[in-house]
C-alpha positions as CSV (number, residue, x, y, z in Angstrom):
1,X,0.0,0.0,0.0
2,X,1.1,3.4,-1.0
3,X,1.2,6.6,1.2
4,X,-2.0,7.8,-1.1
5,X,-3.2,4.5,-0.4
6,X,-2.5,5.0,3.5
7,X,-4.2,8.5,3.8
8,X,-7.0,7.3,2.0
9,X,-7.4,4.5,4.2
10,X,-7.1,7.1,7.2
11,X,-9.5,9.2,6.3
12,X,-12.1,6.0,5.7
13,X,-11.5,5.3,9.2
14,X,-11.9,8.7,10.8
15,X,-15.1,9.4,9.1
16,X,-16.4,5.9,10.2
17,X,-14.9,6.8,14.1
18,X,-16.7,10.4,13.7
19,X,-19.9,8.3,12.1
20,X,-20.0,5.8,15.4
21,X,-19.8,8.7,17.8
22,X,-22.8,10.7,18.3
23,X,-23.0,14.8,17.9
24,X,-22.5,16.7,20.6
25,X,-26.1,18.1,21.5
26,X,-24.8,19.8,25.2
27,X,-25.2,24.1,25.0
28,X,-21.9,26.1,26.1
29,X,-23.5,26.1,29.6
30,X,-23.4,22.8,30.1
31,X,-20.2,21.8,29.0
32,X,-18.8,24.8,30.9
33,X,-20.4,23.6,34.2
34,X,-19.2,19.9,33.3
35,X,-15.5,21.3,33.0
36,X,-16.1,23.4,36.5
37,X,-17.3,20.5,38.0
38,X,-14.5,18.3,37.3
39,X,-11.7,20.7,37.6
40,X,-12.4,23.3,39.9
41,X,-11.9,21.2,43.2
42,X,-12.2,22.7,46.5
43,X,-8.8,23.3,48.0
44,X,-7.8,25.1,44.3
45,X,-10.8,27.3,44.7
46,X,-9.9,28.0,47.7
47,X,-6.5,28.7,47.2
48,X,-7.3,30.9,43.5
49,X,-9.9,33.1,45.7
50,X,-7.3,34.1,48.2
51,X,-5.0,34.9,45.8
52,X,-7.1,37.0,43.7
53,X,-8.6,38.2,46.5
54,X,-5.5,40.2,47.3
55,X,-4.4,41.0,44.4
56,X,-7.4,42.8,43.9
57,X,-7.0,44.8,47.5
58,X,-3.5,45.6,46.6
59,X,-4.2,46.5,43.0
60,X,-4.3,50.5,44.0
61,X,-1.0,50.3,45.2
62,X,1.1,47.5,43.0
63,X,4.4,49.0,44.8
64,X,3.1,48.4,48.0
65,X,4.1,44.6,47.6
66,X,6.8,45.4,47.9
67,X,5.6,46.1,52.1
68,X,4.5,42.3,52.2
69,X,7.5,40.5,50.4
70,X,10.2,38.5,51.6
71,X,13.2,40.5,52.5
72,X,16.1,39.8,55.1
73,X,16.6,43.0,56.4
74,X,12.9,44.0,57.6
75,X,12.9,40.4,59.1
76,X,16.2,40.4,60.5
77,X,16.0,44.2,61.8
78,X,12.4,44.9,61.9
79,X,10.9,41.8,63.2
80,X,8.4,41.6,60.3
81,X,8.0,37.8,60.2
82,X,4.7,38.5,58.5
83,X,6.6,38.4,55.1
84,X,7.6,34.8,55.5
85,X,3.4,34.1,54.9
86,X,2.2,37.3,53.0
87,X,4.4,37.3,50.5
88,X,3.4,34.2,48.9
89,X,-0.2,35.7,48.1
90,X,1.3,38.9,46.4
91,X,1.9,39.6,42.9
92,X,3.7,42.2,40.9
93,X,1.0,42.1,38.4
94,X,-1.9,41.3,36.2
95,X,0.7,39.0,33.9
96,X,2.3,37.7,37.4
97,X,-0.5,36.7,38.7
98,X,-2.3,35.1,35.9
99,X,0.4,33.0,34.8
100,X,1.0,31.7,38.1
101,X,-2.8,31.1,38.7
102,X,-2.9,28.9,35.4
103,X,-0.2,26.7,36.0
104,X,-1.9,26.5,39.5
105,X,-4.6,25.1,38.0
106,X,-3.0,22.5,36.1
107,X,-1.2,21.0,39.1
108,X,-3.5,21.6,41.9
109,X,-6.9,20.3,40.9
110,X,-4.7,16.6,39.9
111,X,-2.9,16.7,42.8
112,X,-6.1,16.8,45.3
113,X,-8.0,14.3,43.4
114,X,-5.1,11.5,44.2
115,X,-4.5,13.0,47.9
116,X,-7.9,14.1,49.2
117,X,-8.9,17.8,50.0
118,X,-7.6,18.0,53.3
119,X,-4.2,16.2,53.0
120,X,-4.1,19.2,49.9
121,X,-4.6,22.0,52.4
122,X,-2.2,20.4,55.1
123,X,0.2,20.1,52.1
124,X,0.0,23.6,51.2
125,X,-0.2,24.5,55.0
126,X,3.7,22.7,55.6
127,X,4.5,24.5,51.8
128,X,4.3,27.9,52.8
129,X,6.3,27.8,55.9
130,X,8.6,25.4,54.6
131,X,9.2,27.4,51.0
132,X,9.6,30.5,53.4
133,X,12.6,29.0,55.4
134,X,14.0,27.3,52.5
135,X,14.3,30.8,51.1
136,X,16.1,32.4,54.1
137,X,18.4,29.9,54.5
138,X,19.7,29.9,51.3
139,X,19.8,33.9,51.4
140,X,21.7,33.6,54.7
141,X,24.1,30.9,53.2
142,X,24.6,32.7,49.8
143,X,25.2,36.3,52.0
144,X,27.9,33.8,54.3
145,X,29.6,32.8,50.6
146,X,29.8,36.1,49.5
147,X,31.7,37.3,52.6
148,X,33.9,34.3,52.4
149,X,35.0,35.5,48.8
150,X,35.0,39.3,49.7
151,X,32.6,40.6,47.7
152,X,30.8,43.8,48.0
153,X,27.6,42.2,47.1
154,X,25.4,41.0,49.7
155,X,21.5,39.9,49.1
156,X,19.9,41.4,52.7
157,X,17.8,43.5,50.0
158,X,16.5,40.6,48.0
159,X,13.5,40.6,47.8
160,X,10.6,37.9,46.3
161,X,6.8,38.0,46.0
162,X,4.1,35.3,44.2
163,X,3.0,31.8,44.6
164,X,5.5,30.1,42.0
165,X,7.5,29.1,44.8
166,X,4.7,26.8,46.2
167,X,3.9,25.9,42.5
168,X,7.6,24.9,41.8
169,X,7.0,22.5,45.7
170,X,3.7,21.6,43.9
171,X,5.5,20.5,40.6
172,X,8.1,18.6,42.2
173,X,5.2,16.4,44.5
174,X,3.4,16.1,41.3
175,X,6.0,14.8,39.0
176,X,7.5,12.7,41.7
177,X,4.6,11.7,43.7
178,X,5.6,7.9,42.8
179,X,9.0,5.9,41.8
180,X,6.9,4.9,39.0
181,X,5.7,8.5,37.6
182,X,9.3,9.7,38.1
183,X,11.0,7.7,35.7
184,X,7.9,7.6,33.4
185,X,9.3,10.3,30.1
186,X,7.7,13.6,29.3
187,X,7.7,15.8,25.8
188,X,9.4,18.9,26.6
189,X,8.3,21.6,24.4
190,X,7.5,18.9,21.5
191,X,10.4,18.4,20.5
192,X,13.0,16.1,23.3
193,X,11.8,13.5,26.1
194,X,12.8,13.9,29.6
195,X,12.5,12.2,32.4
196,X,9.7,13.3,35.1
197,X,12.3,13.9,37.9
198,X,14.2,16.2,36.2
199,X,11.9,18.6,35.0
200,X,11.2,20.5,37.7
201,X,15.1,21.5,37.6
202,X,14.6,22.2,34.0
203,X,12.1,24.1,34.1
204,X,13.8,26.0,36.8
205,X,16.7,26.7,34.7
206,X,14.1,27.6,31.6
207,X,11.9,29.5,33.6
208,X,15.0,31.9,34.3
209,X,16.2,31.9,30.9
210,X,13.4,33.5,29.9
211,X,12.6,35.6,32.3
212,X,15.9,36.9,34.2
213,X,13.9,39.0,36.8
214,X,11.8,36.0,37.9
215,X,13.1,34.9,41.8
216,X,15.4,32.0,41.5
217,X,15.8,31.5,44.8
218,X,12.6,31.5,45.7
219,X,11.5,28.8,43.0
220,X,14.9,26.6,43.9
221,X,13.6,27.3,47.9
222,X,10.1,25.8,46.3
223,X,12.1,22.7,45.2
224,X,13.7,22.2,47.7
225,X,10.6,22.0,49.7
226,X,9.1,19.4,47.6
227,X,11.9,17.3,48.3
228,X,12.0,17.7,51.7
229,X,7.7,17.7,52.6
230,X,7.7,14.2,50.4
231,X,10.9,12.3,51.9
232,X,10.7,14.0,55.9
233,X,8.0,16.2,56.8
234,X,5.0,14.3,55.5
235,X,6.4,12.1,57.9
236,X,6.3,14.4,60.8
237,X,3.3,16.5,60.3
238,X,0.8,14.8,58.4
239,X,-1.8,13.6,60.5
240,X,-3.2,9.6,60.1
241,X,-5.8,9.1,57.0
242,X,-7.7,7.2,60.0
243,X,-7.6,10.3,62.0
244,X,-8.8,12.3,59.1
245,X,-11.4,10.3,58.0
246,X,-13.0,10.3,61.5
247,X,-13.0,13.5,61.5
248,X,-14.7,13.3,58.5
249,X,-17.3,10.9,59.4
250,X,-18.4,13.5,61.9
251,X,-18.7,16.4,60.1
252,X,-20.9,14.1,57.7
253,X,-23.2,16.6,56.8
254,X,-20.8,19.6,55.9
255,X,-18.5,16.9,54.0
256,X,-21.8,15.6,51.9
257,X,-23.0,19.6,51.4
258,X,-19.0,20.1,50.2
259,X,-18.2,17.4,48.2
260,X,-21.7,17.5,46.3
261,X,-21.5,21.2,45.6
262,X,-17.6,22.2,46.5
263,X,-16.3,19.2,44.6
264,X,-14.5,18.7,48.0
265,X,-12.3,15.3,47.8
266,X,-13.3,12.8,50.7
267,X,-10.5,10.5,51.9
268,X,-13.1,7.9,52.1
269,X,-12.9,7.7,48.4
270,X,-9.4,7.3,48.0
271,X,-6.7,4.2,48.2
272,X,-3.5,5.9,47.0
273,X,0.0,4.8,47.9
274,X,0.9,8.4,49.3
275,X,-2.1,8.3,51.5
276,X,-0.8,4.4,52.7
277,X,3.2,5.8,53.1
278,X,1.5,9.0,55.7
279,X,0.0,5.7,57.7
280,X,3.0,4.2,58.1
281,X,6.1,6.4,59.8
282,X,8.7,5.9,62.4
283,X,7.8,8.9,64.7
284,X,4.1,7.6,64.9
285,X,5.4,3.7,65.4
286,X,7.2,4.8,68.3
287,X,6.6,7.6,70.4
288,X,3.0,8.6,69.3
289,X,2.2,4.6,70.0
290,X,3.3,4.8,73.5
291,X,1.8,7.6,74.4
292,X,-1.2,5.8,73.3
293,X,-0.3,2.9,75.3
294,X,0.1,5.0,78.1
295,X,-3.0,7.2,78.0
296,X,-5.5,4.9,76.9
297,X,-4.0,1.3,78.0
298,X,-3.7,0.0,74.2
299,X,-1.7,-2.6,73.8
300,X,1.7,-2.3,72.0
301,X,3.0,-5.6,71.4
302,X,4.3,-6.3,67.9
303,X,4.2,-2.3,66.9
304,X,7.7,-2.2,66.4
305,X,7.7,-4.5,63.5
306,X,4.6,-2.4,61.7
307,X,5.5,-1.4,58.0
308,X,3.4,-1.9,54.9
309,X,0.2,-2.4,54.5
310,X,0.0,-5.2,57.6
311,X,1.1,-1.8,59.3
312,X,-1.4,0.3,58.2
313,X,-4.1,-1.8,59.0
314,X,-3.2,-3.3,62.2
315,X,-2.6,0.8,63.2
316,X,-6.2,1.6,62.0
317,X,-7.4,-1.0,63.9
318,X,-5.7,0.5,67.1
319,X,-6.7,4.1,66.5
320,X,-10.4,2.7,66.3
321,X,-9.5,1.2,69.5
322,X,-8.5,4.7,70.5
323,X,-11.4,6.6,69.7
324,X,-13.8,4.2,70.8
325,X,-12.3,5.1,74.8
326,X,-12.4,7.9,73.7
327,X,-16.2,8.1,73.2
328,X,-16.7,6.3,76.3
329,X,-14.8,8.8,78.7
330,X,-17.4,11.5,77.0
């Protein structure tokens, strides 16, 4: 067969695909509320009306942002620790803040339909602080460096504003949420393939290329805090998915009203592995256990041997045990 032959043959068989389908009979309204309702989850809301929110208050006044960034000197001198949390929700303008909001948007929504609504907000909770540290340390290290080398320059009046730091945390959770999605390739601008783990670092290095004034260190400081929320903290802060879902279970009524009208994500409806690794951590296994032992009499015996799945279920079965005395003492 020919290539006419080919593209003949082609066409055939996308008129007799397009033929099999049926038409489209949905008005604009529908289809619009379809793609709400499917993409515009709770926590992104959420997080997209705060943002706009202020950008709208400050909008008089774009230079006063410059009052709410992140700067050494007014936190080191002026005690403004504000700046390590308003900075993230300020923009320089309508093209900042739009850009930012759209990529938002495409990693957000994904990311809270595999995780769950709340274990998205307590991610973006432990993002903001942990992005804002990230960022003064590395000013404080790079300001040490520069002294050790005798230069003139120093970065005390650095200063950063927007939420592409917690987007660049966001991109790195996203593209490395599982061994499997890390190594898995990735078109980069249609024309090479990449692997997932690395293109947070190139689009770093891209994102700066083409636009030199854009805050390197913060979006580094947003990397970094990927990689440290997803291989340490999430062990440390992230509260049990059987804790959550009790709580859950008792705001049953809000929950239904949110998830029916706020497309909020319920834990109940997930089974993911990140939701499985937050079950199963050494801090919990050890010291959280024997306080429970302590507290409410629960037996420990075997706990120390708890990992995988056997672990996770075994230490649901205890917190039930937990709450149920719990409920008894009220």
């Amino acid at each position: 067969m020919n290539i006419g032959d080919q593209i003949q043959q082609s066409n055939i068989n996308n008129q007799n695909n397009s033929n099999n389908n049926p038409p489209d009979n949905r008005s604009f309204l529908q289809i619009l509320k379809e793609f709400i309702s499917s993409n515009f989850t709770f926590i992104f809301v959420v997080f997209l009306l705060i943002n706009i929110t202020v950008f709208i208050l400050s909008s008089l006044d774009i230079a006063a942002s410059i009052n709410y960034a992140i700067c050494e000197w007014p936190l080191r001198y002026k005690s403004q620790y504000y700046r390590l949390i308003t900075h993230h929700f300020f923009h320089a303008g309508v093209v900042h803040i739009l850009f930012n909001m759209i990529v938002f948007f495409q990693l957000c929504p994904q990311i809270e339909k595999r995780i769950g609504s709340l274990y998205t907000f307590i991610y973006l909770l432990n993002s903001i602080f942990t992005v804002s540290l990230t960022y003064m340390i590395i000013i404080k290290i790079s300001n040490l460096f520069l002294v050790i080398i005798n230069s003139s320059t120093n970065l005390d009046s650095y200063c950063s504003v927007g939420f592409s730091a917690i987007i660049f945390d966001l991109l790195y959770f996203n593209y490395n949420f599982t061994n499997e999605i890390a190594n898995r390739n990735s078109v980069v601008f249609g024309i090479a393939l990449m692997k997932n783990k690395y293109l947070p670092l190139f689009y770093l290095v891209a994102m700066q290329l083409l636009n030199p004034d854009a805050s390197f260190v913060g979006h580094l400081s947003g990397i970094i805090s990927g990689i440290l929320i997803k291989n340490l903290i999430v062990y440390l802060t992230f509260p049990r998915k059987s804790w959550l879902i009790h709580y859950e279970t008792c705001l049953r009524g809000l929950i239904e009203l949110l998830v029916k009208y706020m497309n909020y994500v319920s834990l109940q409806s997930l089974d993911d592995e990140f939701v499985n690794v937050v079950d199963v951590r050494i801090v919990d296994l050890k010291l959280i256990s024997y306080i429970r032992r302590k507290l409410f009499g629960v037996s420990g015996e075997g706990e120390g041997d708890v990992s995988g799945i056997d672990g996770v279920r075994r230490s649901e079965e205890i917190d039930d045990i937990v709450i149920s005395q719990e409920s008894n003492h009220v």
